[in-house]
N, C-alpha and C positions, 0 to 999 in steps of 0.2 A: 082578354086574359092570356093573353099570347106570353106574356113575359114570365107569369108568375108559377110556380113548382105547387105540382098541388101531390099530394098523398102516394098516387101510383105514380108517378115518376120516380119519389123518394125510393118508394118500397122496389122498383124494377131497378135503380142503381143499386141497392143494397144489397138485393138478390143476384144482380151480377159480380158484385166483390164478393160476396159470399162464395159464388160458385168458383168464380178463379181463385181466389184463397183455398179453396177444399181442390180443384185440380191441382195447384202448387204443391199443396202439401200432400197430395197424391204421386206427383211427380217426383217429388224429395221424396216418398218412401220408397217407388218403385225403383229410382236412379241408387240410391242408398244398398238396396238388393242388389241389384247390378251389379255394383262394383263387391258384393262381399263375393255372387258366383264366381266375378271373373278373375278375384281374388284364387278361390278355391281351383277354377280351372286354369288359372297360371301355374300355380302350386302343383298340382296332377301331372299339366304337361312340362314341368322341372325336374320331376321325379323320372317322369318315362322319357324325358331328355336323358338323365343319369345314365337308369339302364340299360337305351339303346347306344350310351358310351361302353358300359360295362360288357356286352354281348360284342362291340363293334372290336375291342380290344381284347376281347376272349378269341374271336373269329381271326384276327391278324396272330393272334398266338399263336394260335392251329396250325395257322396256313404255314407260319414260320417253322413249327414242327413234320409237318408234313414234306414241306421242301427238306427242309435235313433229312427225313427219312428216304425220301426219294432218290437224293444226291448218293445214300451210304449204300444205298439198293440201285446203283443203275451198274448198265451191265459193263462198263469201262476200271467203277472201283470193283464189284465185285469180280472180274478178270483179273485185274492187278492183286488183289485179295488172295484168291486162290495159287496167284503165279507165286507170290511169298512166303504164304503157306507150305508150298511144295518144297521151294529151296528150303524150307526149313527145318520139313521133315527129311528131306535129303539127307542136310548136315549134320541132324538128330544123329540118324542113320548110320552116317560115315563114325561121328563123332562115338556111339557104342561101338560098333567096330574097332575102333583104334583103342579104346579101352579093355575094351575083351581082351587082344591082343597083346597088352600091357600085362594087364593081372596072368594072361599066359605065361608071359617073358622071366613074370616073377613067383612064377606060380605061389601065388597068392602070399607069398610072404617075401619082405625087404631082405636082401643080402644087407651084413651088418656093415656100419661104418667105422672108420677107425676116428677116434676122438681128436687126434692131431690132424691140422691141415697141414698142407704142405707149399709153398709159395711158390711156382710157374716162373 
Protein backbone atom coordinates (compact mmCIF):
# COMPACT_ATOMS: atom_id res chain seq x y z
CA UNK A 1 0.00 0.00 0.00
CA UNK A 2 2.97 2.07 -0.84
CA UNK A 3 1.24 3.94 -3.50
CA UNK A 4 -2.17 4.70 -2.18
CA UNK A 5 -3.08 8.12 0.12
CA UNK A 6 -4.85 7.01 3.08
CA UNK A 7 -6.75 9.77 5.51
CA UNK A 8 -3.50 11.27 7.56
CA UNK A 9 -1.70 12.00 4.58
CA UNK A 10 -4.84 13.91 3.31
CA UNK A 11 -5.51 15.59 6.47
CA UNK A 12 -1.37 16.45 7.10
CA UNK A 13 -1.52 18.21 3.42
CA UNK A 14 -4.59 20.01 4.32
CA UNK A 15 -3.29 21.20 7.65
CA UNK A 16 -0.17 22.42 5.99
CA UNK A 17 -2.10 24.68 3.36
CA UNK A 18 -4.14 25.59 6.04
CA UNK A 19 -1.22 26.73 8.00
CA UNK A 20 0.73 28.52 5.12
CA UNK A 21 -2.68 30.12 3.93
CA UNK A 22 -3.10 31.52 7.75
CA UNK A 23 1.03 32.63 7.73
CA UNK A 24 0.17 34.43 4.14
CA UNK A 25 -2.43 36.13 5.38
CA UNK A 26 -0.68 37.00 8.51
CA UNK A 27 2.04 38.28 6.55
CA UNK A 28 -0.36 40.42 4.33
CA UNK A 29 -1.60 41.84 7.52
CA UNK A 30 1.50 42.44 9.30
CA UNK A 31 3.43 43.77 5.69
CA UNK A 32 0.00 45.85 5.25
CA UNK A 33 0.94 47.58 8.91
CA UNK A 34 4.31 48.27 7.81
CA UNK A 35 3.81 50.14 5.03
CA UNK A 36 0.79 52.38 6.94
CA UNK A 37 3.76 53.05 9.94
CA UNK A 38 6.20 53.80 7.41
CA UNK A 39 3.75 55.79 5.66
CA UNK A 40 3.24 57.85 8.90
CA UNK A 41 7.06 57.92 9.66
CA UNK A 42 7.85 59.26 6.36
CA UNK A 43 5.24 61.95 6.83
CA UNK A 44 6.86 62.84 10.55
CA UNK A 45 10.16 62.85 9.14
CA UNK A 46 8.77 65.43 6.05
CA UNK A 47 7.43 67.69 8.53
CA UNK A 48 10.76 67.85 10.72
CA UNK A 49 12.60 67.95 7.22
CA UNK A 50 10.44 71.29 6.86
CA UNK A 51 11.32 72.71 10.05
CA UNK A 52 14.82 71.98 10.30
CA UNK A 53 14.56 74.12 6.71
CA UNK A 54 12.63 76.66 8.49
CA UNK A 55 15.17 77.06 11.78
CA UNK A 56 18.15 76.40 9.15
CA UNK A 57 17.05 79.68 7.09
CA UNK A 58 16.04 81.55 10.28
CA UNK A 59 19.88 80.79 11.63
CA UNK A 60 21.44 82.13 8.04
CA UNK A 61 19.15 85.22 8.77
CA UNK A 62 20.66 85.87 11.97
CA UNK A 63 23.88 85.23 11.02
CA UNK A 64 23.31 87.77 8.15
CA UNK A 65 22.07 90.41 10.69
CA UNK A 66 24.61 89.94 13.02
CA UNK A 67 27.41 90.33 10.28
CA UNK A 68 25.62 93.78 9.33
CA UNK A 69 25.75 94.52 12.90
CA UNK A 70 29.18 93.77 13.34
CA UNK A 71 30.48 95.61 10.20
CA UNK A 72 28.33 98.97 11.48
CA UNK A 73 29.94 98.41 14.94
CA UNK A 74 33.68 97.75 14.07
CA UNK A 75 36.08 100.17 15.18
CA UNK A 76 37.22 101.42 11.56
CA UNK A 77 33.30 102.60 10.65
CA UNK A 78 32.73 103.72 13.99
CA UNK A 79 36.25 105.90 13.66
CA UNK A 80 35.11 107.19 10.41
CA UNK A 81 31.59 107.78 12.19
CA UNK A 82 32.84 109.80 14.75
CA UNK A 83 35.57 111.71 12.43
CA UNK A 84 32.26 113.16 10.33
CA UNK A 85 30.31 113.69 13.12
CA UNK A 86 32.98 116.22 14.32
CA UNK A 87 33.42 118.05 10.92
CA UNK A 88 30.06 118.49 11.28
CA UNK A 89 29.44 119.78 14.41
CA UNK A 90 32.42 122.02 13.47
CA UNK A 91 30.61 123.47 10.40
CA UNK A 92 27.34 123.59 12.59
CA UNK A 93 29.50 125.66 14.76
CA UNK A 94 31.26 127.84 12.16
CA UNK A 95 27.98 127.91 10.26
CA UNK A 96 25.91 129.83 13.75
CA UNK A 97 28.74 132.00 13.94
CA UNK A 98 28.62 133.34 10.63
CA UNK A 99 24.82 133.91 11.07
CA UNK A 100 25.01 135.54 14.58
CA UNK A 101 27.22 137.88 12.72
CA UNK A 102 24.81 138.49 9.98
CA UNK A 103 21.76 139.32 12.15
CA UNK A 104 24.49 141.63 13.99
CA UNK A 105 25.41 143.42 10.52
CA UNK A 106 21.76 143.87 10.34
CA UNK A 107 20.86 144.16 13.46
CA UNK A 108 17.95 142.19 13.21
CA UNK A 109 16.19 144.06 10.74
CA UNK A 110 16.67 144.35 6.42
CA UNK A 111 17.80 148.03 5.27
CA UNK A 112 15.10 148.78 2.70
CA UNK A 113 15.44 148.21 -1.05
CA UNK A 114 14.55 150.40 -3.60
CA UNK A 115 11.97 148.89 -6.09
CA UNK A 116 13.92 149.82 -9.39
CA UNK A 117 16.96 147.83 -10.27
CA UNK A 118 19.34 149.38 -11.96
CA UNK A 119 21.42 147.55 -14.90
CA UNK A 120 25.54 147.27 -14.30
Amino acid sequence: MEGAIDIKTVMTVAAMIASVAGAAAVARLQIKELIEKLSDIEGRLRAMDGRADKLWTMTETQETRLNVLAKLASPENLRRDHRAMAQLEAFVTQLRADVSSLQKLHNGKHPPVSDTRKAE
